[in-house]
C-alpha positions in Angstrom: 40.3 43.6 79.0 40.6 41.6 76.1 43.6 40.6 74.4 44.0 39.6 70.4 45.1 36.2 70.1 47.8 36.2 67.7 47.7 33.9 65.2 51.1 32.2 64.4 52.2 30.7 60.9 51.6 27.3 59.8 55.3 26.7 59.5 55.3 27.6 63.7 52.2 25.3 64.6 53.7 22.7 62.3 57.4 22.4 63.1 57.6 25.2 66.1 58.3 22.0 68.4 61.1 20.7 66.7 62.8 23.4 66.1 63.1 24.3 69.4 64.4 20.5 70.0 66.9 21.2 66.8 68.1 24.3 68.8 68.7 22.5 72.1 70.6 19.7 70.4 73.0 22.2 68.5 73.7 24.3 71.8 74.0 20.7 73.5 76.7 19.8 70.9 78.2 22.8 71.6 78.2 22.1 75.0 80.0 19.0 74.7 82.5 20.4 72.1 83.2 22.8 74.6 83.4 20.9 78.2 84.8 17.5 75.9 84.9 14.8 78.1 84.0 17.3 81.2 80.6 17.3 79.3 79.7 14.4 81.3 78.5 16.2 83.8 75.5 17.2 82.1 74.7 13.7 81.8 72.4 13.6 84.7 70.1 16.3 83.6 69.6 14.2 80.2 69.1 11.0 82.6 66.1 12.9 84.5 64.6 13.0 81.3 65.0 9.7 79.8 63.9 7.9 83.3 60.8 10.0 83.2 60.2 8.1 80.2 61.5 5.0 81.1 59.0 4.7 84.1 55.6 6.0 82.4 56.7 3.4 79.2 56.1 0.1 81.1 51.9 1.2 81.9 51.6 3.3 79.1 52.5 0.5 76.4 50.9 -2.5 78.7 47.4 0.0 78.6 47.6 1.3 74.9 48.0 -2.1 73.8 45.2 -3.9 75.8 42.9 -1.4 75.7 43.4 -1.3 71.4 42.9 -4.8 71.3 39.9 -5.2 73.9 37.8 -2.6 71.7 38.7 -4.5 68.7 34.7 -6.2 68.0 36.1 -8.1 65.2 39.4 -10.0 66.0 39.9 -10.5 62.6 41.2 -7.2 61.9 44.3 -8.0 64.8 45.1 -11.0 62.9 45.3 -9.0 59.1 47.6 -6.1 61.5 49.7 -8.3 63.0 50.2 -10.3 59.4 50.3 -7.2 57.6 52.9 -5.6 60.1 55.0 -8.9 60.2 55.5 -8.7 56.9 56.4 -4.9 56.3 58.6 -5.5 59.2 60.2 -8.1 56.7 60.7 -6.4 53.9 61.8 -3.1 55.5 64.6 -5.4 57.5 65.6 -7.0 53.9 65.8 -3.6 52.1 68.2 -2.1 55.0 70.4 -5.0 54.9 70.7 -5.1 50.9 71.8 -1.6 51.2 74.4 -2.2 53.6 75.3 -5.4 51.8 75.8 -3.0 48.8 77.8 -0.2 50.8 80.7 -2.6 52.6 81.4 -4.0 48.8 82.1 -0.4 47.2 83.3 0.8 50.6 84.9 -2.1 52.6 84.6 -1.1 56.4 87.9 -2.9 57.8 90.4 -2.1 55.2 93.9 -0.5 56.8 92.4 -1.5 60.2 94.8 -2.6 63.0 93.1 -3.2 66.3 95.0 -5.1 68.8 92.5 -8.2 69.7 92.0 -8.4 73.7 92.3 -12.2 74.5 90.3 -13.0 78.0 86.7 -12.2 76.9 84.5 -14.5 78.6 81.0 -15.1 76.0 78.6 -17.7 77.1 77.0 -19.9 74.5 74.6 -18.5 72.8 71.5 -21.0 73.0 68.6 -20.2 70.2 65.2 -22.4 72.3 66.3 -20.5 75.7 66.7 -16.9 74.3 63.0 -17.6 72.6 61.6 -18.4 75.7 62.8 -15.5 77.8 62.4 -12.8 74.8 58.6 -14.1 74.7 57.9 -15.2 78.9 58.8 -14.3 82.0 58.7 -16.4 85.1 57.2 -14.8 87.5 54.3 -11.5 87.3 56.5 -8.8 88.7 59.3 -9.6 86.1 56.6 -8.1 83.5 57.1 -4.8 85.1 61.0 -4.0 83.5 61.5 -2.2 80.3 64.3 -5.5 79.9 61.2 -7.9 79.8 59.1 -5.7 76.8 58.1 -8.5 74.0 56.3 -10.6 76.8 54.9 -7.5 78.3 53.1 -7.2 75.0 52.6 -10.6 74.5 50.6 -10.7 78.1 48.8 -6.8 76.7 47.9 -8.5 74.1 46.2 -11.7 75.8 44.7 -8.9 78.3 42.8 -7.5 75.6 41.6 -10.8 73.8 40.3 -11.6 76.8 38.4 -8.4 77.6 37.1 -8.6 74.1 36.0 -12.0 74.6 33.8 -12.0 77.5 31.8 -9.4 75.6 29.6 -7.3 78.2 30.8 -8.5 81.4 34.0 -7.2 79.9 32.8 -3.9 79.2 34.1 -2.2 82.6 37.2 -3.6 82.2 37.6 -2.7 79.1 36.5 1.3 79.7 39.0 1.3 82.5 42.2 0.6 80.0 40.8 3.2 77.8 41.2 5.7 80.2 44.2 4.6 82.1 45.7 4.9 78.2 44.5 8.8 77.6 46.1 9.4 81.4 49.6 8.2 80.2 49.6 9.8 77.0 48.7 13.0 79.1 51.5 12.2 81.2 54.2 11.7 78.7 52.7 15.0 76.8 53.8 17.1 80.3 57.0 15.1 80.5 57.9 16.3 76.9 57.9 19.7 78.0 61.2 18.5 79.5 62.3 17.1 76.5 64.5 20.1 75.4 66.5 20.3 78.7 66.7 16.8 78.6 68.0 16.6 75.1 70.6 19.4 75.2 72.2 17.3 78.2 72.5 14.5 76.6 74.0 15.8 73.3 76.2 17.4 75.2 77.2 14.2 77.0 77.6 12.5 73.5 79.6 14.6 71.5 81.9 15.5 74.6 82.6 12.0 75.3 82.1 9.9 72.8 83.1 12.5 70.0 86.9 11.9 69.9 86.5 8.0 69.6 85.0 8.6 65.9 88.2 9.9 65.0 89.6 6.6 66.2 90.7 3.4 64.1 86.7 3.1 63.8 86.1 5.9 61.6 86.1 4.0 58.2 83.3 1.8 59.1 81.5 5.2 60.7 82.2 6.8 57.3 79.7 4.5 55.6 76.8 3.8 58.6 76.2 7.3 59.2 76.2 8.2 55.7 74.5 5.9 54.6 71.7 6.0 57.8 71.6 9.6 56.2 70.5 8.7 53.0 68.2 5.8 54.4 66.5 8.2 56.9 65.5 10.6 54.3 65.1 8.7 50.6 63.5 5.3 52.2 61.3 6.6 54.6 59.6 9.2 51.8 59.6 6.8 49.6 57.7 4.2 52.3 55.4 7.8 53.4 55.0 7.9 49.8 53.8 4.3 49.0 51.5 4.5 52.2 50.0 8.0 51.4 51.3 9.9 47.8 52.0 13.4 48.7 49.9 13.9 51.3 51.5 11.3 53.4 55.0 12.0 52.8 53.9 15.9 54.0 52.1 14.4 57.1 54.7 12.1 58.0 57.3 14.5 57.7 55.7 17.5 59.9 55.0 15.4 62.3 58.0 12.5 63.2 60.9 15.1 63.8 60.2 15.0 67.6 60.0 11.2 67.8 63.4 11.0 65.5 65.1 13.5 67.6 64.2 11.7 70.9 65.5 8.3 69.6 68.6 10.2 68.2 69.7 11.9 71.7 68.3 8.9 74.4 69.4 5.6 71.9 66.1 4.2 72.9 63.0 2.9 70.7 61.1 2.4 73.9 61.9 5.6 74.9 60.8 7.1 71.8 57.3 5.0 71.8 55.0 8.3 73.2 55.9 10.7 70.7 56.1 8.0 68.0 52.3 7.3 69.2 51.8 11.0 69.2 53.5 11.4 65.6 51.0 8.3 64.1 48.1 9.9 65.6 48.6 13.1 64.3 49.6 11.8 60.5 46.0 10.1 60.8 46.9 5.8 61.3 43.9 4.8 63.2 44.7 3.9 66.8 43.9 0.4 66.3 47.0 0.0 64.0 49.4 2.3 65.9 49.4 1.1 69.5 49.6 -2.0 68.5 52.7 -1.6 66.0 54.6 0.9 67.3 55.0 -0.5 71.2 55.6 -4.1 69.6 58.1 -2.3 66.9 60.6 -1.2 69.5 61.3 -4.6 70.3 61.5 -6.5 66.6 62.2 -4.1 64.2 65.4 -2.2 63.5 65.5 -1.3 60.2 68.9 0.7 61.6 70.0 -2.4 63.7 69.5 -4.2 60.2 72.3 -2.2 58.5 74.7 -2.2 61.8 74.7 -6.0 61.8 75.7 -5.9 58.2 78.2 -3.6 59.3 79.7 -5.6 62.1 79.8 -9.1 60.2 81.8 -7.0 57.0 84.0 -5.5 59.9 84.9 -9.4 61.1 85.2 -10.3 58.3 87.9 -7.6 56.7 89.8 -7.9 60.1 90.5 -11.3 60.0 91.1 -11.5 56.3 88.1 -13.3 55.3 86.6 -13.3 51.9 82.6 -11.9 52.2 81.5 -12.9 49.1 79.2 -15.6 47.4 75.5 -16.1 48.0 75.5 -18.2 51.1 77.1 -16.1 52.9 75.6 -13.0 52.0 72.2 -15.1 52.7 73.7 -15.8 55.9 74.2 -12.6 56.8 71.2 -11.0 55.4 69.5 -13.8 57.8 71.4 -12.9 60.8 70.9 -9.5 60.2 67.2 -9.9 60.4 67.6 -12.3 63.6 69.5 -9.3 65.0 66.7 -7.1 64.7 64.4 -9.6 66.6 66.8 -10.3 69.4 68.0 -6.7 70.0 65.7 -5.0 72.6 64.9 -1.4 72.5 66.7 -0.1 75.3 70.4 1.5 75.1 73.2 -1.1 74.9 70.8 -3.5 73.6 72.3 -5.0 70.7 74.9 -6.8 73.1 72.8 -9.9 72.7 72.7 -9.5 68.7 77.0 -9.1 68.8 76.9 -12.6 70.8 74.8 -14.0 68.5 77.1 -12.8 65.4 80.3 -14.3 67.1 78.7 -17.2 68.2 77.1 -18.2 64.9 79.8 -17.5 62.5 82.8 -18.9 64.8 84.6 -15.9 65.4 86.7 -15.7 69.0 85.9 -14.2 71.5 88.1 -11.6 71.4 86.1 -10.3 68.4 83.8 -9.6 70.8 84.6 -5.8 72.2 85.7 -5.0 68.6 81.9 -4.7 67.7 80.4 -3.8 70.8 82.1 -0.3 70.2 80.9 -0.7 66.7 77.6 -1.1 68.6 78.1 1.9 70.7 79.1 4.4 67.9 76.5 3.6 65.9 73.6 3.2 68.7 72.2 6.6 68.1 71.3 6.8 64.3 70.6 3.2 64.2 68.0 3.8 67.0 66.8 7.1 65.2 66.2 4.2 62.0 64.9 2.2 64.4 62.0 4.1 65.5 61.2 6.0 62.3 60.9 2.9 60.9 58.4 1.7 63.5 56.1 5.0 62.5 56.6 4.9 58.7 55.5 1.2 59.0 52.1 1.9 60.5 51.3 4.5 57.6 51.9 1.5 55.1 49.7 -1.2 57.0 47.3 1.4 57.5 47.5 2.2 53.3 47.1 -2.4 53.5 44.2 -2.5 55.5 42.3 1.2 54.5 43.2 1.4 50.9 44.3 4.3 49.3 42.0 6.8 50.8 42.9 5.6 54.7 44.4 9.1 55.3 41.8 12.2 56.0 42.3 15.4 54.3 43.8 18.4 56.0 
């Protein structure tokens, strides 16, 4: 017997996905609106999800990596991505901190703030040459296998590839074998998405019920003007970057295809976790392979566009709390500069920008007791700034791929 296919409309094979992940996240919201801090108890459901993801992240990225630099026949086209990336990663960091620079003048986050300062924290000293060496090395093999050790996971991908490349056909076994341990794991993470909704819904509901009330807090001033303004940032920068990268047909390409990716880094807070369907989302929009899995796994460690504007954020908060004047160029140099340090330290798991809040205490002087007022800065703002975060990683390939491929890098449809 034979059955018509039905054909559905573009609009459904285009967005059909996310809607359905737009659906679960409004009856998750719900959820938590409803059960309020009770909500918590869907917390584990969103957890199932998010360790899924958690465990297939540390081969997946180790594979996509080596096996996209091993095929790489002429190195010199690693060296113009990784220059080309470094510096979009640059400018993107210094455009998100202007704005927030911009927004805490004509909006001042601390004003009519009264927070009683906890004395008793206990901060150890932020040292710069041993934070380089364990953000880029680990000690010891095994300590490669944790999402907490990701930059010197790709850092050893990376050498794994070189080398593969380098001893030319002897290599060439090697090399087919990380190829196809690569288009396993993206197979994998395509059945775990199928999860993704459930997952999602939970952990909405486990947000809104529990950390919903705290918004209406003391903190809601300085919320007023990050979610705003991550808003605005989300929707005017990143088409005007699709736009630079591709005209028209980028900004359509990039749009149809990152609203999964920016709706799993909204609802788990993590870049890392959000790596598979950002990989999915740059293949789709057309950035050769080359370019994304080398970017995008090594963008959700150092660069957060979003972390960018929360470190602005936190440094105007100190500074309007303890009744200091944020002002001139060296110190809005300063801050820009930390800023930008912030979104190399900060790793891309959630909770991650505890060592960036150190390093903002530590470097401008502030006490220690400053120290929980911005990590629940940190926490309120964790989700949109990791939404930023990630976006930022995807929209970033699309202009080195416009660097390195000219203007007609991106196929027709």
């Amino acid at each position: 017997m034979n059955y018509m296919k039905i054909k559905l409309p573009n609009f459904i094979n285009s967005y059909g996905f996310s809607i359905v992940l737009i659906i679960s996240i409004i009856i998750g919201s719900l959820l938590g609106i409803i059960y309020k801090k009770d909500a918590i108890i869907f917390k584990p459901l969103g957890d199932v999800f998010l360790n899924l993801l958690f465990t297939a992240i540390i081969p997946l990225v180790f594979f996509s990596i080596s096996s996209a630099v091993s095929a790489m026949t002429n190195i010199r086209r690693l060296g113009k991505i990784m220059s080309a990336m470094m510096l979009v990663f640059i400018i993107t960091g210094l455009i998100a901190s202007s704005i927030m620079i911009i927004g805490v003048h004509l909006y001042p986050p601390a004003v009519g703030v009264n927070i009683n300062l906890v004395s008793g924290v206990n901060i150890e000293q932020f040292r710069t040459s041993e934070q380089i060496v364990k953000a880029f090395t680990v000690s010891d093999f095994p300590d490669l296998l944790s999402k907490k050790n990701m930059l010197a996971l790709i850092i050893f991908a990376i050498l794994i590839g070189l080398s593969t490349s380098a001893v030319g056909e002897r290599g060439k076994a090697f090399a087919a074998f990380l190829t196809s341990a690569s288009e396993v794991l993206m197979k994998l993470i395509s059945f775990i998405m199928y999860y993704a909704p459930i997952g999602l819904c939970a952990y909405f509901a486990y947000l809104v019920g529990v950390f919903g009330p705290d918004l209406l807090g003391s903190y809601m001033r300085a919320m007023l003007l990050y979610y705003p303004t991550a808003i605005l940032y989300f929707f005017i920068a990143f088409t005007l970057y699709a736009y630079i990268a591709g005209r028209a047909r980028g900004v359509r390409r990039f749009w149809i295809n990152i609203i999964p990716a920016a709706l799993t880094a909204l609802a788990t807070g993590s870049s890392m976790a959000t790596i598979p369907a950002n990989l999915s989302a740059a293949n789709k929009t057309g950035v050769p392979k080359d370019i994304s899995e080398v970017i995008i796994p090594l963008g959700a460690t150092i660069h957060m566009e979003g972390s960018c504007l929360a470190a602005i954020l936190k440094i105007a908060f100190l500074f309007g709390l303890f009744q200091m004047n944020f002002s001139g160029f060296e110190t809005i140099a300063t801050a820009v500069g930390i800023a930008l340090l912030v979104g190399v330290v900060v790793s891309g798991i959630p909770g991650g920008g505890t060592i960036g809040e150190l390093l903002i205490i530590s470097l401008y002087g502030f006490p220690p007791e400053a120290f929980p007022i911005i990590t629940m800065i940190g926490t309120l703002v964790d989700a949109p700034a990791t939404m930023l975060n990630a976006t930022g990683d995807n929209v970033a390939c699309m202009i080195v791929a416009r660097m390195l491929g000219g203007r007609n890098w991106i196929k027709n449809d």
